[in-house]
N, CA, C and O atoms as a GROMACS GRO file, in nm:
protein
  272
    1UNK      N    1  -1.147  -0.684  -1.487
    1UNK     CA    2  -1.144  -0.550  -1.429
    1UNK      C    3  -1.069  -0.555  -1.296
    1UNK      O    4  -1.095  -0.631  -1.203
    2UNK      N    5  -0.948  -0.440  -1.299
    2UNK     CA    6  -0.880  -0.459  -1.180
    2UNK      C    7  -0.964  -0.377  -1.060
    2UNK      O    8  -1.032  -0.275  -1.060
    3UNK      N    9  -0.920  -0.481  -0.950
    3UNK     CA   10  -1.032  -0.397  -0.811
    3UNK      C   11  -0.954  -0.273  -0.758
    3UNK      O   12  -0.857  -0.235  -0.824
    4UNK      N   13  -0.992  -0.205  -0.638
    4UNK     CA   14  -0.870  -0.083  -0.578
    4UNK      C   15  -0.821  -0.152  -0.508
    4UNK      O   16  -0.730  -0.093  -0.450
    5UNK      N   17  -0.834  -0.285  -0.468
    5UNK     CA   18  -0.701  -0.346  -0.374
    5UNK      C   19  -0.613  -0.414  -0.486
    5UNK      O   20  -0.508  -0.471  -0.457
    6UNK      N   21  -0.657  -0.406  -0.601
    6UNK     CA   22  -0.544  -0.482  -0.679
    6UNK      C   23  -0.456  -0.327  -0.742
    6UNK      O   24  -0.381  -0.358  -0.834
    7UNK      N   25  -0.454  -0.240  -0.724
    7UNK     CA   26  -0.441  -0.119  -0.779
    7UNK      C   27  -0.360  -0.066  -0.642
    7UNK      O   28  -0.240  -0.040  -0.655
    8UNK      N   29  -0.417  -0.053  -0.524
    8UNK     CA   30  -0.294  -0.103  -0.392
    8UNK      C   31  -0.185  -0.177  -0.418
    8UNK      O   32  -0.068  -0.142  -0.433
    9UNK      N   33  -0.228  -0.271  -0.421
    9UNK     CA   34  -0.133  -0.354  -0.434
    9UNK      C   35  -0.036  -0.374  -0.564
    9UNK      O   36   0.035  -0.474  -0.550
   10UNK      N   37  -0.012  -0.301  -0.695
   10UNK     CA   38   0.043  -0.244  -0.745
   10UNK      C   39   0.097  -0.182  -0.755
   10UNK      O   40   0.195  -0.196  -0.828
   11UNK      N   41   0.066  -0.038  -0.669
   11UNK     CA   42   0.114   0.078  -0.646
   11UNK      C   43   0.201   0.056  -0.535
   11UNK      O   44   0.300   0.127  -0.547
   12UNK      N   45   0.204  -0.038  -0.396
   12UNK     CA   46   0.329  -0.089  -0.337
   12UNK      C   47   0.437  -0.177  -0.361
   12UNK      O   48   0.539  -0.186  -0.293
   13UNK      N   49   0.395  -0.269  -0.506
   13UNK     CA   50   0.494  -0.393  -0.571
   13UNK      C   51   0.608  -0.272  -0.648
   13UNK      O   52   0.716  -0.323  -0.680
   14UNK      N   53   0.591  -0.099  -0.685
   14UNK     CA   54   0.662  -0.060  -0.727
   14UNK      C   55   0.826  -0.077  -0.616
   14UNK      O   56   0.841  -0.105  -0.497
   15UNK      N   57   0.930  -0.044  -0.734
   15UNK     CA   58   1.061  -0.050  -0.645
   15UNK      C   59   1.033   0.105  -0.544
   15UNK      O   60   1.067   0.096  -0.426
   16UNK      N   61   0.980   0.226  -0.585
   16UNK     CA   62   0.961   0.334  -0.516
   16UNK      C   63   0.896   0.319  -0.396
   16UNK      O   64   0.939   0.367  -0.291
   17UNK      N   65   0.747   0.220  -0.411
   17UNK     CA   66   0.663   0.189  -0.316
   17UNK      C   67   0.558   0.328  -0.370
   17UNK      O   68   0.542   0.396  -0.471
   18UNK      N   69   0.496   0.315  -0.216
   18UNK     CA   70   0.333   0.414  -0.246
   18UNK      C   71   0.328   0.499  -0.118
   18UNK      O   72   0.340   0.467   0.000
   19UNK      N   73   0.309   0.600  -0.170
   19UNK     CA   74   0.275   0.709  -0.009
   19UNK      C   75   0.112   0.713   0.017
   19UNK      O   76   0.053   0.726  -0.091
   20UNK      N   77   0.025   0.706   0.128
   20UNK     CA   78  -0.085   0.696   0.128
   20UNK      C   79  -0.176   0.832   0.042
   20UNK      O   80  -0.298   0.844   0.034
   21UNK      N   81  -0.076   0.916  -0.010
   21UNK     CA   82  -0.158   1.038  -0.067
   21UNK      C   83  -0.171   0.956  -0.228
   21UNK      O   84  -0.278   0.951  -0.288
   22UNK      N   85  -0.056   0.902  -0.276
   22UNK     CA   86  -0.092   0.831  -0.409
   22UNK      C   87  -0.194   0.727  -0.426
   22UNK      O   88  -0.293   0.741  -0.496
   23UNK      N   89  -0.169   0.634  -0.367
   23UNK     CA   90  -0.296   0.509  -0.294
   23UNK      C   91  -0.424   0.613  -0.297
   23UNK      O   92  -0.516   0.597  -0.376
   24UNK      N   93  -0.420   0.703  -0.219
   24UNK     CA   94  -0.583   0.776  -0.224
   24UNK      C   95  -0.600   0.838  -0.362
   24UNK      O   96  -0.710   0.830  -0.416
   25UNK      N   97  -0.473   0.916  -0.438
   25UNK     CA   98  -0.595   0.934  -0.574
   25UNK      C   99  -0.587   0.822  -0.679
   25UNK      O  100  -0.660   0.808  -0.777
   26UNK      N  101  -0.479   0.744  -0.637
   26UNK     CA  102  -0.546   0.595  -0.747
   26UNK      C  103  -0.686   0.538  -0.725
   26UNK      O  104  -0.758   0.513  -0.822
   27UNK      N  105  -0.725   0.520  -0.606
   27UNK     CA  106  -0.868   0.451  -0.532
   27UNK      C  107  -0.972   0.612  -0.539
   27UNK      O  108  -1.077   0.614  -0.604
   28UNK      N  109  -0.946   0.676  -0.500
   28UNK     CA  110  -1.037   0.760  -0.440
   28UNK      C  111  -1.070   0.740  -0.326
   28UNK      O  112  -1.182   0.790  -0.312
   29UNK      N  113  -1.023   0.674  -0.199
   29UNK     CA  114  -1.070   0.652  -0.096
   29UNK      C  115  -0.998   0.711  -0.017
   29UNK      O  116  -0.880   0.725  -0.052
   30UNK      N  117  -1.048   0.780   0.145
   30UNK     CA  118  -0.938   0.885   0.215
   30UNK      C  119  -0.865   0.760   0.274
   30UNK      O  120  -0.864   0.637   0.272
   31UNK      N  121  -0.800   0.881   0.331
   31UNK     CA  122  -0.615   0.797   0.429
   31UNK      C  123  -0.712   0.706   0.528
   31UNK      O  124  -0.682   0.587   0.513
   32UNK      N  125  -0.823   0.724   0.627
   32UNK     CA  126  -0.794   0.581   0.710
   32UNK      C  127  -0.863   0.454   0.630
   32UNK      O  128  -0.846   0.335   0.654
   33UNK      N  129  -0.969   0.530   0.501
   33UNK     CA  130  -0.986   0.342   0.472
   33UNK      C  131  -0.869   0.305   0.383
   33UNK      O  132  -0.868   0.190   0.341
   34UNK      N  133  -0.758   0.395   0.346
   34UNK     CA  134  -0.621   0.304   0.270
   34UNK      C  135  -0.537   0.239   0.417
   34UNK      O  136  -0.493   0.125   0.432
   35UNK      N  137  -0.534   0.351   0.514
   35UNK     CA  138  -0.455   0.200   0.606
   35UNK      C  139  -0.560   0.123   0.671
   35UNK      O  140  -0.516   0.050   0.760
   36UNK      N  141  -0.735   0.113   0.645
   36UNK     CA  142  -0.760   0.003   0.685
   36UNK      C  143  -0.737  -0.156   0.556
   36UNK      O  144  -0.725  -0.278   0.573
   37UNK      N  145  -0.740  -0.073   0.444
   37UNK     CA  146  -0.687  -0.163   0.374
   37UNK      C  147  -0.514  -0.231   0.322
   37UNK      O  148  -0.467  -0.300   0.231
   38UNK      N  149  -0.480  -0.181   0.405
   38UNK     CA  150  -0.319  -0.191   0.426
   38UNK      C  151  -0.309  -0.299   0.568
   38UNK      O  152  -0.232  -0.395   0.576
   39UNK      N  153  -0.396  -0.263   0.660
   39UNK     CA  154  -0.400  -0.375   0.760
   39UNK      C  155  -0.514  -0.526   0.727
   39UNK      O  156  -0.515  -0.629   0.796
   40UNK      N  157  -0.616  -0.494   0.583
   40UNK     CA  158  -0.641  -0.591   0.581
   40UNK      C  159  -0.570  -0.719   0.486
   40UNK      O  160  -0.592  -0.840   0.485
   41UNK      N  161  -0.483  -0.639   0.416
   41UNK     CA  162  -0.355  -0.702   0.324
   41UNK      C  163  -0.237  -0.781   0.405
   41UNK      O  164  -0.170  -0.882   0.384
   42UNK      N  165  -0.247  -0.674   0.516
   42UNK     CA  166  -0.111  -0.797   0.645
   42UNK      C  167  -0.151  -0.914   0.697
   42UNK      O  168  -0.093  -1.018   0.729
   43UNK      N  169  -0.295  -0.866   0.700
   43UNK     CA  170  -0.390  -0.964   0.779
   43UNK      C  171  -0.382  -1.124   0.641
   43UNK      O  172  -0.372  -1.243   0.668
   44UNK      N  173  -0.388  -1.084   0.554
   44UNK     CA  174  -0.402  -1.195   0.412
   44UNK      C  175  -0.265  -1.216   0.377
   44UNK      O  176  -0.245  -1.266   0.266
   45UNK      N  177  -0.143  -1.184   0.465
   45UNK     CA  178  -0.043  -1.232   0.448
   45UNK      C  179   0.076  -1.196   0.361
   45UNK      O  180   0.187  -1.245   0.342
   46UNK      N  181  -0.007  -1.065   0.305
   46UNK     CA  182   0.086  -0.994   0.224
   46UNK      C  183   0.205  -0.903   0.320
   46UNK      O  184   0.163  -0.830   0.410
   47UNK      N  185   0.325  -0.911   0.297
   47UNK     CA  186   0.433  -0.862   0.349
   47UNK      C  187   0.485  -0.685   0.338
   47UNK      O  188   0.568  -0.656   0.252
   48UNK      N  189   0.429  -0.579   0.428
   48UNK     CA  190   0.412  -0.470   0.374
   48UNK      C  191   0.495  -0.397   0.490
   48UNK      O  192   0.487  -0.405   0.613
   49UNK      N  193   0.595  -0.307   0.383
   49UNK     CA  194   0.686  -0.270   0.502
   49UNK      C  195   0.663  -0.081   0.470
   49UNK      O  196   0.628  -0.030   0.363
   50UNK      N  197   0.701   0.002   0.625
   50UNK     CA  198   0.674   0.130   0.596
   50UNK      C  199   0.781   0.202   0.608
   50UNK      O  200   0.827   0.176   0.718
   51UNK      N  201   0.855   0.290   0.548
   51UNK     CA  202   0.987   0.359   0.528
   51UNK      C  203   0.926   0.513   0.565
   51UNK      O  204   0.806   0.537   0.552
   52UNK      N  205   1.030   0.624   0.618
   52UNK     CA  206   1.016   0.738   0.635
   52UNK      C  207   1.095   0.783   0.540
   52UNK      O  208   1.208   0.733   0.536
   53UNK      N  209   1.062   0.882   0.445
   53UNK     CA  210   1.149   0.976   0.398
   53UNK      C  211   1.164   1.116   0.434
   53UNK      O  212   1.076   1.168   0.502
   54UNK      N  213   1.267   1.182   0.397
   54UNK     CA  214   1.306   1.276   0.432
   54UNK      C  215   1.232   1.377   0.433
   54UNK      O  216   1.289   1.473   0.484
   55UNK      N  217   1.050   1.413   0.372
   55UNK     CA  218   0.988   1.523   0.376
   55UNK      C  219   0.903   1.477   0.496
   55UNK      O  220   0.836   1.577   0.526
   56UNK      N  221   0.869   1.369   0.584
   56UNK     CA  222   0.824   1.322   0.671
   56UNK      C  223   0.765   1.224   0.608
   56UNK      O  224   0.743   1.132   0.688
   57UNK      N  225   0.715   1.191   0.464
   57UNK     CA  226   0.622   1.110   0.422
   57UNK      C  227   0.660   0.930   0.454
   57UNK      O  228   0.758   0.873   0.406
   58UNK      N  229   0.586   0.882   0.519
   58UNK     CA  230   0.570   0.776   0.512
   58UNK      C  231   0.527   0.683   0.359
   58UNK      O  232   0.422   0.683   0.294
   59UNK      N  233   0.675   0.600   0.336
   59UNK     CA  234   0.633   0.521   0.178
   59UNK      C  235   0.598   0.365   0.203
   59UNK      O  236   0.674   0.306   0.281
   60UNK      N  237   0.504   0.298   0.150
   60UNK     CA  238   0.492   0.158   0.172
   60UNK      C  239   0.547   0.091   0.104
   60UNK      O  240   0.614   0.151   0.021
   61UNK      N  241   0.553  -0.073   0.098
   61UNK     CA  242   0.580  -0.143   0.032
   61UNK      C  243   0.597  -0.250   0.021
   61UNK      O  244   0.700  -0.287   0.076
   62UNK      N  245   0.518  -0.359  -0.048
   62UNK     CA  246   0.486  -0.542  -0.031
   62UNK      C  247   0.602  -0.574  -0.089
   62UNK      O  248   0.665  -0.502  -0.165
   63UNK      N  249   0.637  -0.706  -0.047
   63UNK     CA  250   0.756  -0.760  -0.088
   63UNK      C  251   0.666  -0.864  -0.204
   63UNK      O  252   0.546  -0.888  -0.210
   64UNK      N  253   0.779  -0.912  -0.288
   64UNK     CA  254   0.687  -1.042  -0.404
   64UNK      C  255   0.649  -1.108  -0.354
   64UNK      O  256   0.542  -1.141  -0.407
   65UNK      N  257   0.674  -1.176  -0.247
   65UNK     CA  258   0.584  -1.318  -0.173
   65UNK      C  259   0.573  -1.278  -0.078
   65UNK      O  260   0.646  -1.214  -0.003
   66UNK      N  261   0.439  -1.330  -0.075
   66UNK     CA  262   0.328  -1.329  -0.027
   66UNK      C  263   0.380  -1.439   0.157
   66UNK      O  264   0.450  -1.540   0.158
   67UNK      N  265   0.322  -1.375   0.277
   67UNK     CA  266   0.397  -1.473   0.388
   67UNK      C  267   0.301  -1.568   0.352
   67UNK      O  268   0.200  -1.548   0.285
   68UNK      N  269   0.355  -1.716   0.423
   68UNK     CA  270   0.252  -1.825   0.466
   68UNK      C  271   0.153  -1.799   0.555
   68UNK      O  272   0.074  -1.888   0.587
   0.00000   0.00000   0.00000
């Protein structure tokens, strides 16, 4: 059974990435516990970068490897 951080972390391995409104209805959890779980993923070394697009939305996104 996949967890909601493995379901995070899916939804940012896309090439599109994840806006925190998608992350919340994949999980069901609101916007600050997805970026507290976005800071506890940097913290475990996962590589997560944040892009602006053009409607203001902020998109995320982990790279394949994982830092040391």
């Amino acid at each position: 059974m996949a967890t909601k951080k493995d379901s995070i972390i899916k939804l940012l391995s896309r090439s599109n990435g994840a806006t925190i409104a998608q992350m919340q209805k994949a999980t069901g959890w609101q916007a600050h516990s997805i970026r507290a779980a976005l800071t506890g993923l940097r913290k475990a070394g996962h590589k997560i970068s944040r892009d602006s697009k053009t409607k203001g939305l902020a998109v995320y996104r982990v790279s394949a490897e994982a830092a040391s």
